[in-house]
C-alpha positions in Angstrom: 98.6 -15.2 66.5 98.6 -11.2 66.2 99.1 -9.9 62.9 102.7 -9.7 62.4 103.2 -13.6 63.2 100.3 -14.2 60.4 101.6 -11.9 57.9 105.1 -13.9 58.4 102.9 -17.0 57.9 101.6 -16.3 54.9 104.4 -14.6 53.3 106.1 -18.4 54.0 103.1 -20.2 53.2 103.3 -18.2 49.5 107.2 -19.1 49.4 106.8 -22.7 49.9 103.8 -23.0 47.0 106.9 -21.5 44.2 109.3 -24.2 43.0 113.5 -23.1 44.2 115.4 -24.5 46.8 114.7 -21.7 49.0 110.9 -22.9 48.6 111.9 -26.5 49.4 113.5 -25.1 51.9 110.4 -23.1 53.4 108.3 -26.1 52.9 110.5 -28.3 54.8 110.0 -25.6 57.9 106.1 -25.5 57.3 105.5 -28.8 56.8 107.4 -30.1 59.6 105.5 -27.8 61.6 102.2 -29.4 60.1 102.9 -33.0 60.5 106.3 -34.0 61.5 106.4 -37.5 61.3 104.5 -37.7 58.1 106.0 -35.0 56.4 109.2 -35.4 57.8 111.1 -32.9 59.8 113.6 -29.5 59.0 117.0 -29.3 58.9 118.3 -26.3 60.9 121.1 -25.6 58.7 118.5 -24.9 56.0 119.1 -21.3 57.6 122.0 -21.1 56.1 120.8 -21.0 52.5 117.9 -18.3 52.9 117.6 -14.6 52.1 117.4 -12.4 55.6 113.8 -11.7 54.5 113.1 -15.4 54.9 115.0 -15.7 57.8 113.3 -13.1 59.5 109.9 -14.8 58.4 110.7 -17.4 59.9 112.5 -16.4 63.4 108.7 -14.8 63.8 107.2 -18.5 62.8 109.5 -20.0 65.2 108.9 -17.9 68.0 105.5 -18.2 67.5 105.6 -21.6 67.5 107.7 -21.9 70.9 105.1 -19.8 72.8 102.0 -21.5 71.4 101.1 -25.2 71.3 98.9 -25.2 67.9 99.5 -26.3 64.4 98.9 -24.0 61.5 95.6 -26.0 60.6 94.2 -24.1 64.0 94.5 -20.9 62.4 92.9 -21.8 59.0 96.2 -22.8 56.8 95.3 -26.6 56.1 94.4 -26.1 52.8 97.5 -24.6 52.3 99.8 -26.6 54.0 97.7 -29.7 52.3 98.7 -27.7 48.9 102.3 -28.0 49.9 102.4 -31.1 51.1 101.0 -32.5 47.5 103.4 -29.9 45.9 106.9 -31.2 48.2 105.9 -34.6 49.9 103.8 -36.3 46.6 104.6 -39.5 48.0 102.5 -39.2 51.2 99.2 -39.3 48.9 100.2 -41.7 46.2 99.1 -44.5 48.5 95.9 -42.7 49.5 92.3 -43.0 47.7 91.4 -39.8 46.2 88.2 -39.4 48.0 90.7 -39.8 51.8 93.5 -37.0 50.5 
């Protein structure tokens, strides 16, 4: 990941913590990323309701993501995709003991 495809990253990462449907929208593209079939996946019309700033953030992502077969957690973002997962998908760890989450 060179440093334009992490700044993306984290400039998406910091979206999808913030509470808006553009955020929802972010997380949804992260987290599907992170764990698909847990977190469920991304509509690609979300597109169509982001700023071009986000968009371009996330063309970057994508791209990245088509070249390279690793999940975010390689490059040291599970804590923050676990952050965002309890922040969008609170469901997945309502069923989980504290001490497994």
């Amino acid at each position: 990941m060179d440093t334009n495809q992490r700044q993306a990253l984290e400039r998406l990462i910091a979206i999808a913590k913030k509470n808006t449907g553009q955020c929802r929208r972010v997380a949804d593209f992260l987290l599907s990323w992170f764990n698909g079939p847990v977190c469920g996946g991304w509509g690609v019309t979300d597109v169509w309701h982001l700023d071009r700033c986000i968009l371009n953030d996330i063309r970057i992502v994508f791209d990245f993501i088509c070249e390279d077969t690793s999940y975010p957690d390689t490059f040291g973002y599970y804590d923050d995709l676990q952050e965002i997962a309890r922040l969008w998908r609170p469901q997945i760890f309502e069923s989980v003991p504290a001490a497994q989450a």
